[in-house]
C-alpha positions in Angstrom: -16.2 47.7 -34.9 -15.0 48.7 -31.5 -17.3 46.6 -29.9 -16.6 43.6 -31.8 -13.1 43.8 -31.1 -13.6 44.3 -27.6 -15.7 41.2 -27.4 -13.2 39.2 -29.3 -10.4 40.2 -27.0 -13.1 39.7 -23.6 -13.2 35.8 -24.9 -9.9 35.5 -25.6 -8.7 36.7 -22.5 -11.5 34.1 -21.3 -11.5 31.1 -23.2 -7.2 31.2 -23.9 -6.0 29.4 -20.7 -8.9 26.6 -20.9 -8.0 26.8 -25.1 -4.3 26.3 -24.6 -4.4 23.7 -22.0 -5.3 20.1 -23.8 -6.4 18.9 -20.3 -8.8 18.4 -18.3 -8.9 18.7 -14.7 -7.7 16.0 -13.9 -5.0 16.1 -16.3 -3.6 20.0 -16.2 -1.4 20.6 -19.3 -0.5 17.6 -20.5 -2.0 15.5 -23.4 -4.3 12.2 -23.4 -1.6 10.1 -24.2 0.7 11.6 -21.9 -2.0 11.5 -19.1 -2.8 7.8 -19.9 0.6 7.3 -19.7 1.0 8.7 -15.7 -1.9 6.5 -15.1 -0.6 3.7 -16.2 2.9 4.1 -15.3 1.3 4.6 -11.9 -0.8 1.5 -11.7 2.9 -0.8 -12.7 5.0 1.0 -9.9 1.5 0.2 -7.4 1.7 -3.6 -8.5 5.5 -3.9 -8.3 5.3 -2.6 -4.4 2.3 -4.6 -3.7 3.7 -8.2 -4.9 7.2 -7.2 -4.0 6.0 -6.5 -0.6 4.3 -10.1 -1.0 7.4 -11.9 -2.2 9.0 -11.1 0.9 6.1 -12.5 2.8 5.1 -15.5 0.4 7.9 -16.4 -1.2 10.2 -19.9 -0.6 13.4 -19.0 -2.5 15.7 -16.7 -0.6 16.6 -14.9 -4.4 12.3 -14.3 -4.9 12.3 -13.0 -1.3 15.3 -10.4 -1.9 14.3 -9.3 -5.6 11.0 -8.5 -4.1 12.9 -6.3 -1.8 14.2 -4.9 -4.1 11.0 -4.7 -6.6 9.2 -3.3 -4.1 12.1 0.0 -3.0 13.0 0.7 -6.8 9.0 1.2 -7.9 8.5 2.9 -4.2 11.2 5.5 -5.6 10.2 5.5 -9.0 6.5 6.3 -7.8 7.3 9.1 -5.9 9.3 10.5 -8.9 6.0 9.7 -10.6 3.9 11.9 -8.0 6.1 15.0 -8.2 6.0 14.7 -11.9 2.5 14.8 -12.0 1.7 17.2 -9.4 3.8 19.5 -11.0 1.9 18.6 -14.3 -1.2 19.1 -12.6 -1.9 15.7 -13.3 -4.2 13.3 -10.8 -2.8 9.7 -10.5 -4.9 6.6 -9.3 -4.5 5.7 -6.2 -5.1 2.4 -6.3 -4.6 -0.4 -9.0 -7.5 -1.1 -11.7 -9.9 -3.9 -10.8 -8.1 -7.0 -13.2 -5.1 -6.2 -11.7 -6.0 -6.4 -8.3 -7.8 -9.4 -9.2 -4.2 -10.6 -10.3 -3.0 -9.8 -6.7 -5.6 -11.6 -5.0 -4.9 -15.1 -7.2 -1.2 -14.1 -6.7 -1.8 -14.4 -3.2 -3.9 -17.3 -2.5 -0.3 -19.5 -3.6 2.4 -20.5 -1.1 5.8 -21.4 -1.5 7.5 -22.6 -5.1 4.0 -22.5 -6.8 4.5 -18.6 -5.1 7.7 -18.0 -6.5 6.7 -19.4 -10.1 3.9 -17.6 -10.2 5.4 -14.4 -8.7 8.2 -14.8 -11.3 5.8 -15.3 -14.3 4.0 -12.5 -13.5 7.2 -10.1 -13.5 8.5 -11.3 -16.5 5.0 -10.5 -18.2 4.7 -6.9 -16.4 8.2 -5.8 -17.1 8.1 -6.9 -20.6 4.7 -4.5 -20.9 6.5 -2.0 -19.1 9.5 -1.7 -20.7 7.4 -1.3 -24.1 5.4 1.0 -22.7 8.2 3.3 -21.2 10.3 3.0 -24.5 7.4 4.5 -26.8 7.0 7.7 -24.2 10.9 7.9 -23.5 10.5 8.8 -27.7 7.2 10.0 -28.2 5.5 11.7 -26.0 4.5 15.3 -26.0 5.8 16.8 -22.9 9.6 16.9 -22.0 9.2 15.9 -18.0 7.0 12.9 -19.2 9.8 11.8 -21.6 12.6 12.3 -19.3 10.8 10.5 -16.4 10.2 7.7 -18.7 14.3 7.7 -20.1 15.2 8.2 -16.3 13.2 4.9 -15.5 13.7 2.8 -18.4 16.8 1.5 -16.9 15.3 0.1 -13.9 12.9 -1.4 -15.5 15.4 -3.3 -17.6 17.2 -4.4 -15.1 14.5 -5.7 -13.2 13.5 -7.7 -16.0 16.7 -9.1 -15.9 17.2 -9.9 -13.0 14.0 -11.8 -13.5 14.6 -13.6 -16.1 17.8 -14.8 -14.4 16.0 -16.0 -11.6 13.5 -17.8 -13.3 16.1 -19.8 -15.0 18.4 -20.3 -11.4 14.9 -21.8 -10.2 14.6 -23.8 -12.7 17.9 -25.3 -12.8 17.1 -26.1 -9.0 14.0 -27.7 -9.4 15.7 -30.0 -11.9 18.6 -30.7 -10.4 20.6 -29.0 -13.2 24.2 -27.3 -12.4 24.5 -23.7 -13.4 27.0 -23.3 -16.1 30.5 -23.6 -16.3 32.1 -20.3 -16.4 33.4 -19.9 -19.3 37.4 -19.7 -19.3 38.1 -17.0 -22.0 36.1 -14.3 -20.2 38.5 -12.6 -17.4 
């Protein structure tokens, strides 16, 4: 009986840490769905740096050129957030963006000028609109508190961004058309 309890204790002491961590290596304590998430998260803050940093480069409109600026600082900063989180998660993020996505870059880049900044802007709307989805659900749902904080932490950003995009799409717009802005409207102070 001795012996049996002995061994049961030798395989717990063995087997408990591996046991109570639902990871793998590359993905310390935290769950699948929270990995996934850092993984993911990681890939959107790598494309908003890499066509922000193109917008500046690329783009016609003045306002594409400085939201790209800014696109590219906010997921710089929201990236390293993203780093620390997962290094202290034990987490291993990409390093790079996944192969349709960088195809997505590439097309991105072959266009100059307004085709650019339509383009550019179509493309934000569509990965802001994914992100803030994607951000909402973990800000609520997912299993570890850092993960859920960094996601409520950056949700705001996100929206703002998205925004700030739509308004710009519709201020390029009205220029390509020819159409005013709006009148302000005289009951607001």
């Amino acid at each position: 009986m001795r012996r049996l309890l002995a061994a049961a204790c030798a395989v717990a002491l063995i087997a408990g840490p591996v046991l109570a961590r639902p990871g793998d290596a590359s993905g310390g304590n935290l769950a699948l769905q929270d990995r996934n998430f850092l993984r993911e998260a990681a890939v959107l803050h790598m494309t908003g740096i890499r066509s922000g940093k193109m917008a500046q480069d690329r783009a016609a409109d003045e306002r594409v050129r400085t939201f790209g600026r800014a696109l590219a600082d906010t997921h710089a900063r929201a990236i390293d957030d993203l780093q620390t989180l997962a290094a202290d998660a034990g987490a291993t993020l990409p390093d790079e963006v996944d192969r349709v996505t960088r195809g997505r870059l590439e097309a991105l880049a072959e266009q100059d000028g307004d085709r650019f900044d339509r383009r550019f802007m179509d493309f934000q709307d569509e990965i802001h609109a994914a992100a803030i989805k994607l951000y909402e659900a973990k800000a609520d749902g997912a299993d570890d508190d850092r993960v859920r904080r960094y996601a409520r932490t950056t949700l705001p950003d996100l929206h703002a961004h998205h925004d700030r995009v739509r308004a710009t799409m519709t201020a390029l717009t009205r220029s390509a058309t020819g159409t005013p802005p709006p009148a302000p409207d005289a009951s607001i102070r």
